[in-house]
C-alpha positions as CSV (number, residue, x, y, z in Angstrom):
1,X,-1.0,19.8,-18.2
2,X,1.4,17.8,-19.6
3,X,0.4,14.4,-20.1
4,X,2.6,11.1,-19.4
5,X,2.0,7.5,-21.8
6,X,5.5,6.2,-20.8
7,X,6.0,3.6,-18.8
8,X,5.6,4.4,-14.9
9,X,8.6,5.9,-13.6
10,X,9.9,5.1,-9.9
11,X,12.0,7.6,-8.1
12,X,14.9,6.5,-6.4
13,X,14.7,6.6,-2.5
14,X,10.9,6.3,-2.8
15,X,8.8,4.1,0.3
16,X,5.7,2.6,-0.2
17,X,4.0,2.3,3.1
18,X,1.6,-0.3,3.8
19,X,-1.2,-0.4,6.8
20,X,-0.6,-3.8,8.4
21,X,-3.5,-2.6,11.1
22,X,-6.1,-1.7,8.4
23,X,-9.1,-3.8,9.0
24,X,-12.8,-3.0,7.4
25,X,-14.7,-5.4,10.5
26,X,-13.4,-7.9,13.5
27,X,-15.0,-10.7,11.4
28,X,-12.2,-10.7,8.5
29,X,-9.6,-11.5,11.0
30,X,-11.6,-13.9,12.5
31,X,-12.1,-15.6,8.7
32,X,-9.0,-15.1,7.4
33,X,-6.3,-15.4,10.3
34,X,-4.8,-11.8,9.5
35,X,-6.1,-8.3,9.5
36,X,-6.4,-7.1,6.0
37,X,-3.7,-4.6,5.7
38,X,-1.0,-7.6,6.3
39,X,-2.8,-9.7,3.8
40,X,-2.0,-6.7,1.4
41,X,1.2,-6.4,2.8
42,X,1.6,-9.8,1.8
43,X,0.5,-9.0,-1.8
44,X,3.0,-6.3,-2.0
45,X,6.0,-8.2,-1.6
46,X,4.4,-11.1,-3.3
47,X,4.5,-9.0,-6.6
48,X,7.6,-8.4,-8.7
49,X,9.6,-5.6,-6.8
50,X,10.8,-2.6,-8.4
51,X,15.0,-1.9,-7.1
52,X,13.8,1.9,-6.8
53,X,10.8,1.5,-4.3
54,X,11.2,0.1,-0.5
55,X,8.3,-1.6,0.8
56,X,7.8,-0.8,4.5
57,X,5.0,-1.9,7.1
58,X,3.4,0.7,9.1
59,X,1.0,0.3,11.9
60,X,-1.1,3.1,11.0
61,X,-1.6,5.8,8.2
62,X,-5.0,7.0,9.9
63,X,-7.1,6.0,6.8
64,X,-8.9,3.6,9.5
65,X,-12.3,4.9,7.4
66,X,-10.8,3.4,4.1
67,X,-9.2,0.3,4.9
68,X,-7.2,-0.9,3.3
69,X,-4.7,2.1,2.5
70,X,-1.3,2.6,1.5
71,X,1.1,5.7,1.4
72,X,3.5,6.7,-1.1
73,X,6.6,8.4,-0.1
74,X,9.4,10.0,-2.3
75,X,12.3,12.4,-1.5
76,X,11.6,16.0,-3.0
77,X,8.2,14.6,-4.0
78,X,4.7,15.2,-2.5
79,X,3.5,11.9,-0.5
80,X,-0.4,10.2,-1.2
81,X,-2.3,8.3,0.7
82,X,-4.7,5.7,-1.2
83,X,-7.4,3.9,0.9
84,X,-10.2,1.3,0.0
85,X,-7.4,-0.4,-1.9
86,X,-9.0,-4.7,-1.7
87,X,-6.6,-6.9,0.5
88,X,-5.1,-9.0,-3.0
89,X,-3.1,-8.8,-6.4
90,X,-5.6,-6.5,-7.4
91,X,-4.5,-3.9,-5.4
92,X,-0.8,-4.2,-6.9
């Protein structure tokens, strides 16, 4: 295996999806106003953007077991889904 210790490399045409319906329990949207996927959302585009990568809301990626989750999507490439990601900066 050939290992990488480069900087992260984007691809162009690459989609990061983001669960706005992810939500762990009914009692953080009642706490916080929003379900937790759009708080992470929120994060997201809250963080410096990258030209290469398209940030795009979804209302589902069926990870409903590992809120929050987000997909990763590129054109040639194999596309991951990453759940149980926490609903803030520290997800980005």
């Amino acid at each position: 295996m050939v290992e990488w210790n480069g900087p992260p490399m984007a691809v162009a045409g690459a989609v990061l999806v983001v669960c706005i319906r992810c939500n762990r329990t009914g009692a953080d949207e009642q706490q916080t106003g929003m379900r937790r996927g759009s708080g992470l959302l929120h994060e997201v585009r809250a963080s410096p953007p990258d030209p290469l990568v398209r940030i795009q809301p979804i209302a589902c990626t069926s990870g409903c077991k590992r809120a929050c989750a987000i997909g990763l999507m590129a054109p040639g490439k194999v596309g991951c889904v990453f759940g149980d990601l926490p609903p803030d900066a520290s997800a980005v």
